[in-house]
C-alpha positions, 0 to 999 in steps of 0.5 A: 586591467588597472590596479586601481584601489576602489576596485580591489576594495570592492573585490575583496568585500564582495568576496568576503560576502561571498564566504560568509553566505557560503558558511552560512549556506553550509551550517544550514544545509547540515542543520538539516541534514541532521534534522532530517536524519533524526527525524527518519531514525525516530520514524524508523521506532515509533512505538517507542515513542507513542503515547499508548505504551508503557516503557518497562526495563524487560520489554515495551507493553501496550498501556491498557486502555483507562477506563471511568469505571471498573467492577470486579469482586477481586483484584489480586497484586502480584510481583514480576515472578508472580508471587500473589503480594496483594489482594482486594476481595468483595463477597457475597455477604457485603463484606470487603477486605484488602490483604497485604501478603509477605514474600511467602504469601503469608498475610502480614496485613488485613484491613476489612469492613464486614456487613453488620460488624466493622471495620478492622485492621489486624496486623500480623507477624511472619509466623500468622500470629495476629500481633495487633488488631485495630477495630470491631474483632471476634478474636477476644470477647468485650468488656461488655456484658449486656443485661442479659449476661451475654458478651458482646464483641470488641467495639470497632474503636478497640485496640487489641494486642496480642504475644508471639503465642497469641495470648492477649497482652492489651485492649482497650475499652 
């Protein structure tokens, strides 16, 4: 063999080809290497990933399915301990009301429409006192004396007010 240059030239580039196809070659077969490794992880877990579950902190639970429509007379929100929070309650008289509940059951807001009364939202303090109510109500009798002398409940544009001992503090009309 001859130490001729124009060979050694074209030795040394092929071989500097050479290694930059073989790095190359490397990087993609450990591509997908790792691409075919987290595929068979995610494979290994897939209700994880499906789109009917629900992630919660305590456990996965299967999402319920949606539904264009529900009818029930009652709806009742309860916490993780199952302390009743909330309820929304239809009778049979046509009248429905959304209750709102303290940690101790106790019913801290009642928003209701009663058939051939109104609609009304009474609010109350952590004792069952009614402190406020906005709306048609019973609780105090109105201003207004019809022609003959019977009085008529509060209108639902009424704004009633009431102590800590449930004694009327305002209303207006």
């Amino acid at each position: 063999m001859t130490n001729d240059p124009l060979n050694y030239e074209q030795l040394t580039s092929r071989l500097g080809l050479l290694e930059r196809r073989h790095r190359r070659l490397q990087r993609a077969i450990l591509l997908a290497a790792i691409s075919i490794s987290a595929g068979l992880l995610m494979a290994q877990s897939p209700d994880i990933l499906a789109p009917d579950t629900l992630l919660t902190p305590d456990t996965l639970t299967p999402r319920p399915p949606v539904a264009d429509r529900v009818v029930a007379r009652e709806f009742s929100l309860v916490d993780g301990d199952g302390t009743l929070l909330g309820s929304l309650v239809a009778d049979n008289t046509g009248s429905a009301s959304l209750v709102l509940f303290d940690s101790r059951s106790g019913p801290r807001a009642i928003l209701s429409v009663r058939q051939n009364f109104g609609p009304a939202l009474a609010l109350y303090d952590e004792s069952g006192q009614a402190r406020a109510i906005l709306g048609a109500t019973t609780r105090v009798a109105s201003h207004v004396t019809g022609a003959d002398g019977v009085t008529e409940r509060q209108p639902a544009s009424s704004l009633v007010l009431f102590d800590g001992d449930g004694d009327l503090l305002f209303r207006t009309p």
